[in-house]
VEXKE-591443 format. One record per residue: residue in one letter; x, y, z of N, C-alpha, C in turn. Coordinates in steps of 0.2 Angstrom, whole numbers, plus 5000, padded with zeros to 4 digits. Layout:
// VEXKE-591443
AXYZXYZXYZ ...
//
This chain:
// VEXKE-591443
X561359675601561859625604562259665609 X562459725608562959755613562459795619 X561859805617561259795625561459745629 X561459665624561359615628561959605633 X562459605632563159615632563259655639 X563059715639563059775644562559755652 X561859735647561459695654561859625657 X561659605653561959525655562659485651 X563259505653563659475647563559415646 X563259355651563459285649562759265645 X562459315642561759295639562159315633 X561659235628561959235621561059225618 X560859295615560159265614560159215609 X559359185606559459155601559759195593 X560059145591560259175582559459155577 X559559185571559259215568558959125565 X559559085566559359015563558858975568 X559159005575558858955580558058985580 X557759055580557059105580556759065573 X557159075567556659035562556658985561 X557158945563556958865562556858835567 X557158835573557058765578556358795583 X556358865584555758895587555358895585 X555258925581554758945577554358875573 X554658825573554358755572553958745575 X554458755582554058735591553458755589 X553458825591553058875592552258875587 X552358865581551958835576551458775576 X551958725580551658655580551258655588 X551258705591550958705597550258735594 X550358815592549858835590549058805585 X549658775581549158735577548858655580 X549058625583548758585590548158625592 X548358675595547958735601547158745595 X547358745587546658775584546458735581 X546658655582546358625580546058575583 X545858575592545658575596545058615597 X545158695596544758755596544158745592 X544458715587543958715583543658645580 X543758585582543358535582542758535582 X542558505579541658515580541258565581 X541658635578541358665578541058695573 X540558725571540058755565540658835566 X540858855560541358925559541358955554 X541359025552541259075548541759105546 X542159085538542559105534542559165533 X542859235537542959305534543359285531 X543259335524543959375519543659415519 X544359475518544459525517544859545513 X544859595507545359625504545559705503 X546159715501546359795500546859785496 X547359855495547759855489548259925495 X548859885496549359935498549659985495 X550060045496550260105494550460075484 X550560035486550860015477550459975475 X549659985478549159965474549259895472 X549259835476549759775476549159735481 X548859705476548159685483548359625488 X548159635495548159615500547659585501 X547559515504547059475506547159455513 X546459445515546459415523546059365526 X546259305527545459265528545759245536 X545159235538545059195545544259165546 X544459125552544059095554543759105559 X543159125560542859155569542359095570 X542459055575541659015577541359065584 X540859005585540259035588540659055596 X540959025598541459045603541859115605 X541559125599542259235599542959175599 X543259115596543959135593543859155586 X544759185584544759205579545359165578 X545559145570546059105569546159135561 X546759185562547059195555547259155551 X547159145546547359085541548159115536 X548259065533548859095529548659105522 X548659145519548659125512549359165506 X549059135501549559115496549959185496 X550759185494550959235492550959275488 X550659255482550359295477549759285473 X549359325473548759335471548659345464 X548059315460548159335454547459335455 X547359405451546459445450546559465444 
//
């Protein structure tokens, strides 16, 4: 803040409420438009992938690659039961 302040005083970036709620919506509903477009009609390959970090706490990752080379990271669940 006191960077922004010293470059630009009359610059007020966005708050922490504005990046995760009102942008990051934006931002989100654009994306998901964009791969849902990408991937219409398309035939596409479910990678997962897994590992376990330093506290041995398993890690998952799944996406979706079609015949085109996109990749589309998927979300998943916050916690994992194995």
């Amino acid at each position: 803040m006191k960077l922004c302040k010293i470059v630009r005083p009359g610059y007020r970036p966005p708050s922490e409420y504005e990046i995760g709620g009102l942008i990051l919506k934006s931002v989100y509903g654009e994306i998901f438009e964009n791969c849902q477009e990408i991937l219409n009609g398309e035939t596409v390959t479910i990678i997962l992938d897994g590992w376990s970090n330093i506290k041995f706490e398993p890690i998952i990752c799944c996406s979706i690659s079609n015949d085109s080379g996109h990749n589309i990271l998927l979300e998943m669940p916050t916690q994992v039961i194995i």
